[in-house]
PyMOL Python script that loads the backbone (N, CA, C, O; Angstrom):
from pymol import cmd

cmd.read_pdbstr("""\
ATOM      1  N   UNK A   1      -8.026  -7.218  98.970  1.00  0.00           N
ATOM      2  CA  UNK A   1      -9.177  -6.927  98.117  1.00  0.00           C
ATOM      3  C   UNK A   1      -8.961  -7.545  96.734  1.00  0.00           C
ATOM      4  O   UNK A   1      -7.844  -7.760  96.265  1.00  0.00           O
ATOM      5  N   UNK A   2      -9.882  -7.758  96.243  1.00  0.00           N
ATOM      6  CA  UNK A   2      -9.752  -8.866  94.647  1.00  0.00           C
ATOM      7  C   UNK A   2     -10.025  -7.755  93.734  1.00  0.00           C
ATOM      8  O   UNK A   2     -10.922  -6.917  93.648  1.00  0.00           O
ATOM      9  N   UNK A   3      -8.827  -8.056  93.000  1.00  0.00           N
ATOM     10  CA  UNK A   3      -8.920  -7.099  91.340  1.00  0.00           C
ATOM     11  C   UNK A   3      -9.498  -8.230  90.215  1.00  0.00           C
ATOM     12  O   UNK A   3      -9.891  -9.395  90.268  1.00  0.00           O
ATOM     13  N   UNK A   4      -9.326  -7.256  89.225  1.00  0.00           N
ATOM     14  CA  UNK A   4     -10.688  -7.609  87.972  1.00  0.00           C
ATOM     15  C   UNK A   4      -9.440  -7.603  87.102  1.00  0.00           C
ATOM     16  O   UNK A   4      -8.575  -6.729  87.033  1.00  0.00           O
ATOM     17  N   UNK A   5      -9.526  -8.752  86.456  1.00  0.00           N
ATOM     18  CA  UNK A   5      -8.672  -9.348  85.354  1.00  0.00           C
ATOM     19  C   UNK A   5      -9.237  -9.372  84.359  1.00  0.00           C
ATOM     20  O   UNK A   5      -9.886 -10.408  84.220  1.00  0.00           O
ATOM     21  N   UNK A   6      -9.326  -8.422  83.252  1.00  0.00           N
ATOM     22  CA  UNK A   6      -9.822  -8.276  81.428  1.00  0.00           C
ATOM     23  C   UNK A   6      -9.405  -9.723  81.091  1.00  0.00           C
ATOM     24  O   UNK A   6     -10.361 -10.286  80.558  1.00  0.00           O
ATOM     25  N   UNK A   7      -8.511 -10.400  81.185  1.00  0.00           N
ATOM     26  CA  UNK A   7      -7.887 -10.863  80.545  1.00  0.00           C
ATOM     27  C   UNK A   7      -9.141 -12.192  80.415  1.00  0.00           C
ATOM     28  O   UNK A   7      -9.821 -12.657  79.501  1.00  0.00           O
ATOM     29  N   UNK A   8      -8.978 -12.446  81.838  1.00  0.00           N
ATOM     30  CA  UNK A   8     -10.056 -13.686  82.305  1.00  0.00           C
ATOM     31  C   UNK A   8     -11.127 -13.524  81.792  1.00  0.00           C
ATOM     32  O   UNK A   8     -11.560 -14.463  81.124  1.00  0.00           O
ATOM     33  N   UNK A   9     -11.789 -12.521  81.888  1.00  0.00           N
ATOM     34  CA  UNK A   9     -13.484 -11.980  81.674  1.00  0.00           C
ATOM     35  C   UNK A   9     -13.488 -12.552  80.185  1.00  0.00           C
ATOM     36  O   UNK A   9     -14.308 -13.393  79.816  1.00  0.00           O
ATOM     37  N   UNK A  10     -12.643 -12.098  79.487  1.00  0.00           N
ATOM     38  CA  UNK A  10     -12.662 -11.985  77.988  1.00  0.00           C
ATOM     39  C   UNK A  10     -12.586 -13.539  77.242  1.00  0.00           C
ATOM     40  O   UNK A  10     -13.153 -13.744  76.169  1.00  0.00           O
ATOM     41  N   UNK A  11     -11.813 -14.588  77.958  1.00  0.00           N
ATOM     42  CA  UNK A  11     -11.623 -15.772  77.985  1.00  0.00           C
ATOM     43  C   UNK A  11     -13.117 -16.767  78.655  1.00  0.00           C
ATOM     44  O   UNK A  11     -13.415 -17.843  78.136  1.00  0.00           O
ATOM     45  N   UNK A  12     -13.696 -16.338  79.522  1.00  0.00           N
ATOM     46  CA  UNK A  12     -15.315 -16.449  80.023  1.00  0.00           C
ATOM     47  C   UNK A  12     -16.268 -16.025  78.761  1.00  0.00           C
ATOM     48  O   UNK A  12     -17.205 -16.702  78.338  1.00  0.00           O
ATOM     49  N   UNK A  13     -15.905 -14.969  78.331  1.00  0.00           N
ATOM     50  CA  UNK A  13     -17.055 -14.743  76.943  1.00  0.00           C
ATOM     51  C   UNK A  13     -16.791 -15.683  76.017  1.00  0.00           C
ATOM     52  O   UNK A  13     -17.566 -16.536  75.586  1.00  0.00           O
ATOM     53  N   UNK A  14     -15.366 -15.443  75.650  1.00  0.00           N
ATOM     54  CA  UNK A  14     -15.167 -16.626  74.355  1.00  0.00           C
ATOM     55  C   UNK A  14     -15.397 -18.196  75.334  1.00  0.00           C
ATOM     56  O   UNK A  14     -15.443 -19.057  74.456  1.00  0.00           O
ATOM     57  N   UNK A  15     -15.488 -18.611  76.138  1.00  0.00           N
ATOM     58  CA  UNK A  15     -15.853 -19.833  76.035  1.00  0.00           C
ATOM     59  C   UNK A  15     -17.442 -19.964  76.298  1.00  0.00           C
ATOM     60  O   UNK A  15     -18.039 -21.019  76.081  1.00  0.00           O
ATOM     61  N   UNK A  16     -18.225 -18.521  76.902  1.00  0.00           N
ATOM     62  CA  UNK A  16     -19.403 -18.723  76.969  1.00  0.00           C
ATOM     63  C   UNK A  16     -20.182 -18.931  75.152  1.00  0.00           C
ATOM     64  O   UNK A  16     -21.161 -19.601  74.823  1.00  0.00           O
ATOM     65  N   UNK A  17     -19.168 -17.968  74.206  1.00  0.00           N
ATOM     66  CA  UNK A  17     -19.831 -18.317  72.641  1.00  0.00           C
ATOM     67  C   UNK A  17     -19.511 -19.487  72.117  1.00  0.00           C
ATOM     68  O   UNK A  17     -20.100 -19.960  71.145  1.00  0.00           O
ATOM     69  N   UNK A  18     -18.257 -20.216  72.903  1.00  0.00           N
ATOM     70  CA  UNK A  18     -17.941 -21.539  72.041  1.00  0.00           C
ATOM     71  C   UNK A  18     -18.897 -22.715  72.881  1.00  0.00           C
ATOM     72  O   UNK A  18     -19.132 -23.835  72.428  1.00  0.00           O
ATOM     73  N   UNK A  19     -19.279 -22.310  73.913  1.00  0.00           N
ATOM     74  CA  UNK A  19     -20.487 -23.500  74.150  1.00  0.00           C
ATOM     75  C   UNK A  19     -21.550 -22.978  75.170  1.00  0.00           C
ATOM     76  O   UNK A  19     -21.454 -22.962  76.397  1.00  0.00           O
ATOM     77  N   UNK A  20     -22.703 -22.505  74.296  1.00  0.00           N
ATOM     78  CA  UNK A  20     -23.438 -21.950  74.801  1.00  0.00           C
ATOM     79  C   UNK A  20     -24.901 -22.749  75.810  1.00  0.00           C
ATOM     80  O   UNK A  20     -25.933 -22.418  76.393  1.00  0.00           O
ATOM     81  N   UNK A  21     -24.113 -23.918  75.496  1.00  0.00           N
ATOM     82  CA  UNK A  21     -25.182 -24.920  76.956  1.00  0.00           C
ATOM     83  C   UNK A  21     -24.432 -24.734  78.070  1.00  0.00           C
ATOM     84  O   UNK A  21     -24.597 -25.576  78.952  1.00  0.00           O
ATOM     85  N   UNK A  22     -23.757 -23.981  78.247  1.00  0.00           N
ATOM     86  CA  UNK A  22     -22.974 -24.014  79.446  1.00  0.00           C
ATOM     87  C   UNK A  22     -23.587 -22.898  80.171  1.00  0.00           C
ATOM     88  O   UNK A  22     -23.925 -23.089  81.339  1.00  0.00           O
ATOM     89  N   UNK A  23     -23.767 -21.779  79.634  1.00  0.00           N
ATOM     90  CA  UNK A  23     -24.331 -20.483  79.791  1.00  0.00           C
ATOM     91  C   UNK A  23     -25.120 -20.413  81.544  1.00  0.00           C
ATOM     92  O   UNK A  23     -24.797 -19.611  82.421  1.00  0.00           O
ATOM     93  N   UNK A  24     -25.919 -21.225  81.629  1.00  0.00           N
ATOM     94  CA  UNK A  24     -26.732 -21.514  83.017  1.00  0.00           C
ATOM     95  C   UNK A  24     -26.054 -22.121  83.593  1.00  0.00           C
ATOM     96  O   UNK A  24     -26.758 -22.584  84.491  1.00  0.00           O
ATOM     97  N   UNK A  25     -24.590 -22.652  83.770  1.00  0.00           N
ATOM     98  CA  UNK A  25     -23.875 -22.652  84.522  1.00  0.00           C
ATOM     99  C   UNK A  25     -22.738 -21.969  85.059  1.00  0.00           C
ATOM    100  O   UNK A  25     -22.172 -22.119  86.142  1.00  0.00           O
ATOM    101  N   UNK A  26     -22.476 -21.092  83.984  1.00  0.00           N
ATOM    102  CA  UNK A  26     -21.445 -20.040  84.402  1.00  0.00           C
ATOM    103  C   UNK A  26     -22.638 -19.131  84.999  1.00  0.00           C
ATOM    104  O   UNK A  26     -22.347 -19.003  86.189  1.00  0.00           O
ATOM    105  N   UNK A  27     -23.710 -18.513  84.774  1.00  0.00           N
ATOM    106  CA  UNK A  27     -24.764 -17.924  85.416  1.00  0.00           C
ATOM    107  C   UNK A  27     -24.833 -18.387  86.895  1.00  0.00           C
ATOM    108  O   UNK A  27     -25.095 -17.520  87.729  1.00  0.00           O
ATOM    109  N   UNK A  28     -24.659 -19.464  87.243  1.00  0.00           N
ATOM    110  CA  UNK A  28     -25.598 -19.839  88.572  1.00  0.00           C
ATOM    111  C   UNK A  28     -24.072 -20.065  89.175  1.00  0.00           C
ATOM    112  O   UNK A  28     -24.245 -19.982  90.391  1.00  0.00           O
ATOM    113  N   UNK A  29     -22.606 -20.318  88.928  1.00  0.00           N
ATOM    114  CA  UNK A  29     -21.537 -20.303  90.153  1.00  0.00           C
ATOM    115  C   UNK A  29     -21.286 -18.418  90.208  1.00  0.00           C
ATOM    116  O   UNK A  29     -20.908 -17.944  91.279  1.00  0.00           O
ATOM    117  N   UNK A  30     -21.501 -17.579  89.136  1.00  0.00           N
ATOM    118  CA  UNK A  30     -21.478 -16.580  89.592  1.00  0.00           C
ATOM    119  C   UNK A  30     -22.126 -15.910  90.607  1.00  0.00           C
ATOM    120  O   UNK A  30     -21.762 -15.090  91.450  1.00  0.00           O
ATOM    121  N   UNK A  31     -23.437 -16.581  90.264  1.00  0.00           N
ATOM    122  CA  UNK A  31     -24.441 -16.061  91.556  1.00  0.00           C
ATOM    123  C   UNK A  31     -24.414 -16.327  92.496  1.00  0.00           C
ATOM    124  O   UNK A  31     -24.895 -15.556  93.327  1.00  0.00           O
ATOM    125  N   UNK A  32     -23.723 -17.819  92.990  1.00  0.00           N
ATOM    126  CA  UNK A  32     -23.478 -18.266  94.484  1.00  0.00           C
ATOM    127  C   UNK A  32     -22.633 -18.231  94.749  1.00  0.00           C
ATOM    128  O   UNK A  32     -22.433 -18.689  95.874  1.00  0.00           O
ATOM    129  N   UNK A  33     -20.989 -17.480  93.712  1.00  0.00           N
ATOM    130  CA  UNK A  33     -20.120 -16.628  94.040  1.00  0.00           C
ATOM    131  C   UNK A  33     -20.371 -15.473  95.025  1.00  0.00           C
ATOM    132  O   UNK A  33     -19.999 -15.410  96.197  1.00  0.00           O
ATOM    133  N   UNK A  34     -21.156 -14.471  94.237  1.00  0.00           N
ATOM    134  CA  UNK A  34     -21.692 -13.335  94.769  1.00  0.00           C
ATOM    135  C   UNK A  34     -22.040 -13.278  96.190  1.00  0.00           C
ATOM    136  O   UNK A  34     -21.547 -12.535  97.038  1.00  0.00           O
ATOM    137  N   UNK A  35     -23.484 -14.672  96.425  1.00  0.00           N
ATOM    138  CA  UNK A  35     -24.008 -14.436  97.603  1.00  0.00           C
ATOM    139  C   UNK A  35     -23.237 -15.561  98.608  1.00  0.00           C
ATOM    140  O   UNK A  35     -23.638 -16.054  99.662  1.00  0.00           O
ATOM    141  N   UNK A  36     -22.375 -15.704  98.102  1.00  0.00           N
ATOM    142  CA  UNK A  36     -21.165 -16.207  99.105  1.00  0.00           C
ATOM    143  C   UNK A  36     -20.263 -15.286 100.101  1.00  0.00           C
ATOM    144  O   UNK A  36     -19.958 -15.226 101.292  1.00  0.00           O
ATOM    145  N   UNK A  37     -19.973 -14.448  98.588  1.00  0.00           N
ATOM    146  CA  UNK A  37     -18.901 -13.488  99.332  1.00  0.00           C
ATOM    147  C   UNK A  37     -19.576 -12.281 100.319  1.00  0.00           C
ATOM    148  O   UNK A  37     -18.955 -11.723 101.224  1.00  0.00           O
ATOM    149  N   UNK A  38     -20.780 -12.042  99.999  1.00  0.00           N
ATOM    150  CA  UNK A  38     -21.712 -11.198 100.871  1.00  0.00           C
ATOM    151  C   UNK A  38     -21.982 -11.563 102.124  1.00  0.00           C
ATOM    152  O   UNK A  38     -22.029 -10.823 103.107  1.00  0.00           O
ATOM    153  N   UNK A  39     -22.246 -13.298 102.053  1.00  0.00           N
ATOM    154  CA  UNK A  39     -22.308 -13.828 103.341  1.00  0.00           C
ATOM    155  C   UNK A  39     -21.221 -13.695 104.350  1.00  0.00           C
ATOM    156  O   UNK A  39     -21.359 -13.644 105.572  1.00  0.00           O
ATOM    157  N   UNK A  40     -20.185 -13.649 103.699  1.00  0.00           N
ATOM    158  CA  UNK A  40     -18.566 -13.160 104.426  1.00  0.00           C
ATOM    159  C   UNK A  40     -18.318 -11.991 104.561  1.00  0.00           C
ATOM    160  O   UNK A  40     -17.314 -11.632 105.177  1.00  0.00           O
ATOM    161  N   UNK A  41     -19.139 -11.171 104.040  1.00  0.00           N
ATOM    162  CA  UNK A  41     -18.815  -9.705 103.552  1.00  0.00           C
ATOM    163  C   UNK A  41     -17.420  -9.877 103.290  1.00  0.00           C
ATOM    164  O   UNK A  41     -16.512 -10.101 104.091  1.00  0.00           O
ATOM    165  N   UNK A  42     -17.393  -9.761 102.261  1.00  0.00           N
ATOM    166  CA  UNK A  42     -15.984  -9.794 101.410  1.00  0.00           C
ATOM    167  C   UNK A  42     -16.472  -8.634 100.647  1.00  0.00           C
ATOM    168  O   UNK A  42     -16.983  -9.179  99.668  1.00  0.00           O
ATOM    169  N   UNK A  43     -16.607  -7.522 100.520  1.00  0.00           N
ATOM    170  CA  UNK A  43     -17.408  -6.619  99.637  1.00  0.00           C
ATOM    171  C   UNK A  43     -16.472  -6.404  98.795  1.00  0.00           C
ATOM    172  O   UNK A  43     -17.108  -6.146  97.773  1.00  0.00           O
ATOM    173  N   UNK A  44     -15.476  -6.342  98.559  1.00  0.00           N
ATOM    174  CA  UNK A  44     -14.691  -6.185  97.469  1.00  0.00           C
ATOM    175  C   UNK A  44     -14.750  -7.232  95.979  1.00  0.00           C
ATOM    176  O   UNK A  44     -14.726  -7.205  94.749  1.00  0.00           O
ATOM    177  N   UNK A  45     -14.834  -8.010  97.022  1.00  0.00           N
ATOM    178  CA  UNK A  45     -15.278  -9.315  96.281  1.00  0.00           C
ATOM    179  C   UNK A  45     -16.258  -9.587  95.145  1.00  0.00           C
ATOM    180  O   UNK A  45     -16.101 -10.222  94.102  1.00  0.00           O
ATOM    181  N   UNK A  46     -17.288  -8.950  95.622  1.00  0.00           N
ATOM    182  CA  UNK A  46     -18.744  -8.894  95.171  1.00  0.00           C
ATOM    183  C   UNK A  46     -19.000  -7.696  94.432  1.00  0.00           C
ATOM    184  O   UNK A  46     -20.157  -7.497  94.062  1.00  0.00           O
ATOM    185  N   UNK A  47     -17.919  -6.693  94.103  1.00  0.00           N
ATOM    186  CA  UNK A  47     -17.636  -5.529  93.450  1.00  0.00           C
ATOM    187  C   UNK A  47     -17.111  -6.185  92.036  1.00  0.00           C
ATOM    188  O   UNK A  47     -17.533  -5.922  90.910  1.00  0.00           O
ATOM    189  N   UNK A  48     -16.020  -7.160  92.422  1.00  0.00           N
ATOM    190  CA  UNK A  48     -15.536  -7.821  90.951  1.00  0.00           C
ATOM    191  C   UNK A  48     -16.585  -8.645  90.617  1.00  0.00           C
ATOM    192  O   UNK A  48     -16.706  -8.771  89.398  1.00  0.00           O
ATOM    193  N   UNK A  49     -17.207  -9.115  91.132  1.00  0.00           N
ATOM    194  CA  UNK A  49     -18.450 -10.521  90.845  1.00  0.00           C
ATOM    195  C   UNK A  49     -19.251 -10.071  90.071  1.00  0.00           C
ATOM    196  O   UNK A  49     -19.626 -10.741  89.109  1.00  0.00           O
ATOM    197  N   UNK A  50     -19.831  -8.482  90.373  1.00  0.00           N
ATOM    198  CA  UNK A  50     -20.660  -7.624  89.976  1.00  0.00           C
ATOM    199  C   UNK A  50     -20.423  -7.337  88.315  1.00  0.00           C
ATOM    200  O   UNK A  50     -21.143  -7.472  87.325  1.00  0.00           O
ATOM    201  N   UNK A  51     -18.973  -6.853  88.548  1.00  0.00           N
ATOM    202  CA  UNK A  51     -18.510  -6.230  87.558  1.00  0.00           C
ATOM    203  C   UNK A  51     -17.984  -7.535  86.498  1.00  0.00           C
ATOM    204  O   UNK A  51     -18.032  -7.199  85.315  1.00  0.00           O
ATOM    205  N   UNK A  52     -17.631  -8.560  86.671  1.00  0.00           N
ATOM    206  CA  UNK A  52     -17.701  -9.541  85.765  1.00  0.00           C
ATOM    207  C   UNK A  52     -19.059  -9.849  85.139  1.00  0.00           C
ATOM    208  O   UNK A  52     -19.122 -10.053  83.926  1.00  0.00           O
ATOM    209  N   UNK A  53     -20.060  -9.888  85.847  1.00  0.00           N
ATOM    210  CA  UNK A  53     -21.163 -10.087  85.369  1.00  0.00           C
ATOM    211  C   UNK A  53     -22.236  -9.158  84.725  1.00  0.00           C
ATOM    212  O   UNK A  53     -23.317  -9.393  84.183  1.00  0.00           O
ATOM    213  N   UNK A  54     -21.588  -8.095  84.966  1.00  0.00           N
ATOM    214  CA  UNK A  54     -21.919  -6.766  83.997  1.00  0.00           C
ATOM    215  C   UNK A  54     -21.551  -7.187  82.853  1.00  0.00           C
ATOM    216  O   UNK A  54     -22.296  -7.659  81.994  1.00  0.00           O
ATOM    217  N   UNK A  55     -20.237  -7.018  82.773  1.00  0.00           N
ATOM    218  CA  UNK A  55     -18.779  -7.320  80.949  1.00  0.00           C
ATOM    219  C   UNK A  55     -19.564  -8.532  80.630  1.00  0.00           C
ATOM    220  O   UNK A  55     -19.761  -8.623  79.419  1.00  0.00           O
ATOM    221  N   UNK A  56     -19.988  -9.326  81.208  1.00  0.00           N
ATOM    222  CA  UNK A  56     -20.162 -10.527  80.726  1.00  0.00           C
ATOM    223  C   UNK A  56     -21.663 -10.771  79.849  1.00  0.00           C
ATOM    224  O   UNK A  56     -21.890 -11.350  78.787  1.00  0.00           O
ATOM    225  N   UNK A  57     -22.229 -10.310  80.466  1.00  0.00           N
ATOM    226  CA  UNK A  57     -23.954  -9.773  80.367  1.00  0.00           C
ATOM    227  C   UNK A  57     -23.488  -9.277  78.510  1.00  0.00           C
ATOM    228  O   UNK A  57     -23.512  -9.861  77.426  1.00  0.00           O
ATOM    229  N   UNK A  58     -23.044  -7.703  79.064  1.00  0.00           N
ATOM    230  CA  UNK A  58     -22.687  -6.639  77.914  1.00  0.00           C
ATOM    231  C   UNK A  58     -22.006  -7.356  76.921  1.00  0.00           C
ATOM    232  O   UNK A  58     -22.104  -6.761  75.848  1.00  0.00           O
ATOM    233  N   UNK A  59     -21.508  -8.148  76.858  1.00  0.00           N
ATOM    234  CA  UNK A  59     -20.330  -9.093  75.843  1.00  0.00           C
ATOM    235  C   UNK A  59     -21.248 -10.092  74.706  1.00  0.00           C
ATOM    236  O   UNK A  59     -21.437 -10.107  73.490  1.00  0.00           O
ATOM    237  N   UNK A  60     -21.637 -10.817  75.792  1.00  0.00           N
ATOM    238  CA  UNK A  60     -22.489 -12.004  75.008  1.00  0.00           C
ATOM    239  C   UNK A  60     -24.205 -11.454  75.148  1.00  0.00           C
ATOM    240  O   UNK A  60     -24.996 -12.144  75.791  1.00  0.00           O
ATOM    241  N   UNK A  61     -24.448 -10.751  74.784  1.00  0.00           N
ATOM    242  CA  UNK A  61     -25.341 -10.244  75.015  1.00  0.00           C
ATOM    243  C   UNK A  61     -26.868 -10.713  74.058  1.00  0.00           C
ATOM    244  O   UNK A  61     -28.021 -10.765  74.486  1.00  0.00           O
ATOM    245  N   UNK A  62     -26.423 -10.972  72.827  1.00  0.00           N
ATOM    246  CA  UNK A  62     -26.851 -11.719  71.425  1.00  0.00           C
ATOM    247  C   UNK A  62     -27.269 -13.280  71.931  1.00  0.00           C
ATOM    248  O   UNK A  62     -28.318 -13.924  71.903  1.00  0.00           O
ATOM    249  N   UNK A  63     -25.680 -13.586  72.482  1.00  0.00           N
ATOM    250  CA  UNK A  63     -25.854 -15.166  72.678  1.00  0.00           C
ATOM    251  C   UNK A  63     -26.534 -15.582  73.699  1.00  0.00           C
ATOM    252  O   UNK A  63     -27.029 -16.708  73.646  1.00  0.00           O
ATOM    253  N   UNK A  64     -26.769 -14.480  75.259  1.00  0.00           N
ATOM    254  CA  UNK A  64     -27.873 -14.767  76.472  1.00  0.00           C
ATOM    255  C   UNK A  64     -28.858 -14.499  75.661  1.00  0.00           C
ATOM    256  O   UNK A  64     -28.689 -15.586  75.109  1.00  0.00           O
ATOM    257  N   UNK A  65     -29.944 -13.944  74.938  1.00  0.00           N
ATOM    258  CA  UNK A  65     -31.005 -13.452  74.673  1.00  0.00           C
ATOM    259  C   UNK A  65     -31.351 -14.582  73.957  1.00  0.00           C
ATOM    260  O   UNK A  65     -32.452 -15.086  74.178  1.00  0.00           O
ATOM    261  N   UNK A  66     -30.455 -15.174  72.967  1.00  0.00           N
ATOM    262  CA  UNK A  66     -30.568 -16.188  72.390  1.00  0.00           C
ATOM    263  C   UNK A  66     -31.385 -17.569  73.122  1.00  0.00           C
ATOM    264  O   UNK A  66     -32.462 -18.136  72.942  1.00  0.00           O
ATOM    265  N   UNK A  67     -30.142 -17.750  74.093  1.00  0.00           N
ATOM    266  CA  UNK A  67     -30.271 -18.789  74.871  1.00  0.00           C
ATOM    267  C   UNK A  67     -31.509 -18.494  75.856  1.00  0.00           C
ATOM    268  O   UNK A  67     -31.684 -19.441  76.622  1.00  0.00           O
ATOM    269  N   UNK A  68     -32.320 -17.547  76.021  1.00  0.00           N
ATOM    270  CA  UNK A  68     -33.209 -17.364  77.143  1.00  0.00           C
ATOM    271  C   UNK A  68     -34.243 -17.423  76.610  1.00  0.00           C
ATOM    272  O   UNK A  68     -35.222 -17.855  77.217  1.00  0.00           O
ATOM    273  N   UNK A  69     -34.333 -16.906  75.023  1.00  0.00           N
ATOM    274  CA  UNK A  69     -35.289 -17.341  73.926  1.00  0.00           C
ATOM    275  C   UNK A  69     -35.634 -18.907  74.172  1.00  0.00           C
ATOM    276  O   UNK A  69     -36.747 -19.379  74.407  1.00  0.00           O
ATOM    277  N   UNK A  70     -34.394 -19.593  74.057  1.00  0.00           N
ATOM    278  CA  UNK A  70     -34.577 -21.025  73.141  1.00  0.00           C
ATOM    279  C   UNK A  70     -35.257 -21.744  74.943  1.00  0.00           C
ATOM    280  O   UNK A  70     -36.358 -22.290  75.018  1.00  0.00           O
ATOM    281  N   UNK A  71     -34.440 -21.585  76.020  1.00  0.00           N
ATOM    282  CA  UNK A  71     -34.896 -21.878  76.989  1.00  0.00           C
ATOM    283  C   UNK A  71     -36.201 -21.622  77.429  1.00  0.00           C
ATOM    284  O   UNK A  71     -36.847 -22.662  77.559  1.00  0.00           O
ATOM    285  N   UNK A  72     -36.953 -20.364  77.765  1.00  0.00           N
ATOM    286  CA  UNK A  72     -38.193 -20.154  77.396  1.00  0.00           C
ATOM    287  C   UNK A  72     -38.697 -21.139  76.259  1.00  0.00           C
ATOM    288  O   UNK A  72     -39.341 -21.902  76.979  1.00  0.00           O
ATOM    289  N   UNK A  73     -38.764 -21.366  75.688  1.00  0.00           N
ATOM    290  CA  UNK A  73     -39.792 -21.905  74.481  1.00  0.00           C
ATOM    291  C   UNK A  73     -39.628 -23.435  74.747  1.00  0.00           C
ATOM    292  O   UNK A  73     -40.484 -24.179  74.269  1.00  0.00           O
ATOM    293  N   UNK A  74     -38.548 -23.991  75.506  1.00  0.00           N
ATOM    294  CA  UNK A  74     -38.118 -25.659  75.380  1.00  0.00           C
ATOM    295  C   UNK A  74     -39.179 -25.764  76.932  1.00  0.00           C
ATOM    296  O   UNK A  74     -39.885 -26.758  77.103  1.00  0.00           O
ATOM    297  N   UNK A  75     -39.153 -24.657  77.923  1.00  0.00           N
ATOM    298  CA  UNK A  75     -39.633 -24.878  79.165  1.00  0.00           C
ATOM    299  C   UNK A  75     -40.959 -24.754  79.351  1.00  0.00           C
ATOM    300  O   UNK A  75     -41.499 -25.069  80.411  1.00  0.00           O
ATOM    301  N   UNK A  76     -41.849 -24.090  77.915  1.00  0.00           N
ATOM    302  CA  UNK A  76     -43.135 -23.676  77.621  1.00  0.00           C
ATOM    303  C   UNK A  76     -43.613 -25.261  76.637  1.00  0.00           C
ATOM    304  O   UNK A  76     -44.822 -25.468  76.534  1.00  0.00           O
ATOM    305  N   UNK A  77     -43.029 -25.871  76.242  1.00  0.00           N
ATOM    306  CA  UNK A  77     -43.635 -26.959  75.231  1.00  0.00           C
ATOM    307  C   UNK A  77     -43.874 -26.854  74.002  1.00  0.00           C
ATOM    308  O   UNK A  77     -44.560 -27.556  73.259  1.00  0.00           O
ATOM    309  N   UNK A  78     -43.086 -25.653  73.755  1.00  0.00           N
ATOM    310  CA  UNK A  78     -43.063 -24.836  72.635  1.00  0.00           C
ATOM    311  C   UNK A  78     -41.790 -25.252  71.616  1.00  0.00           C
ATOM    312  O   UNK A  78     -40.763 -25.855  71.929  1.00  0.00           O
ATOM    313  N   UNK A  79     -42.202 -24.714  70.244  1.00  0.00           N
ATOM    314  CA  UNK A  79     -41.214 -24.978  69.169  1.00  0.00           C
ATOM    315  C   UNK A  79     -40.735 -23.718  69.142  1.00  0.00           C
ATOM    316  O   UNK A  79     -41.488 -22.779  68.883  1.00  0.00           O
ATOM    317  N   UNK A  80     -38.805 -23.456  69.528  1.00  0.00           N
ATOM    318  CA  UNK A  80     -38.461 -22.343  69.337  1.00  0.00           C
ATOM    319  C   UNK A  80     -37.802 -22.544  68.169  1.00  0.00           C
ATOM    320  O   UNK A  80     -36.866 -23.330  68.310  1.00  0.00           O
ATOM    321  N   UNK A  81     -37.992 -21.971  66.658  1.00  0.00           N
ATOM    322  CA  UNK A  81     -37.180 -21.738  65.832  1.00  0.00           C
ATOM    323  C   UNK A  81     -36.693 -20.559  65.719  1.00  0.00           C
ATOM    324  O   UNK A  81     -37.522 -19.649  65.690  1.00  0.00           O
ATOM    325  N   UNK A  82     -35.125 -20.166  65.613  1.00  0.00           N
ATOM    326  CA  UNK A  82     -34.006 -19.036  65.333  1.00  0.00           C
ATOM    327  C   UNK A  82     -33.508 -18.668  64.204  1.00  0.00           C
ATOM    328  O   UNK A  82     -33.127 -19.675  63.607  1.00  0.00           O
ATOM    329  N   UNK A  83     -33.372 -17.987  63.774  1.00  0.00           N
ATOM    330  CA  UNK A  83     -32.558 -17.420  62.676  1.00  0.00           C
ATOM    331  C   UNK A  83     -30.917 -17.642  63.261  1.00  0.00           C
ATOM    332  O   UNK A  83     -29.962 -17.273  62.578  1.00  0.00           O
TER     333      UNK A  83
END
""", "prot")
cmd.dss("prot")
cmd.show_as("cartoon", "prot")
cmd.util.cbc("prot")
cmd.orient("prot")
């Protein structure tokens, strides 16, 4: 069964704030992490997947909202300006 490493998670946030165009890609291997390991039923698996992507969510939480802002508005034809 796969354990949950703080250590890692915490190293995933700080590199999700040091480059936040990356963001939709750590998003989308988590997700076909997830429905990978389901496809195997690996359920343990998908317990840490879960739970990384909870901490991870909860962590950068400023910087997704951010980025879903600016994305929304670039995908609308829109001018997103931020504070």
């Amino acid at each position: 069964e796969a354990k949950l490493n703080d250590r890692k998670i915490e190293k995933l946030c700080e590199y999700a704030s040091k480059n936040p165009l990356k963001i939709p890609k750590i998003n989308e291997n988590l997700e076909q992490r997830c429905y990978k390991d389901l496809r195997n039923e690996m359920f343990g698996s998908v317990k840490v997947v879960l739970c990384i992507y909870r901490r991870f969510l909860s962590s950068c939480k400023e910087l997704l909202i951010w980025h879903l802002l600016c994305t929304t508005c670039v995908s609308n034809n829109k001018i997103c300006l931020v504070d």
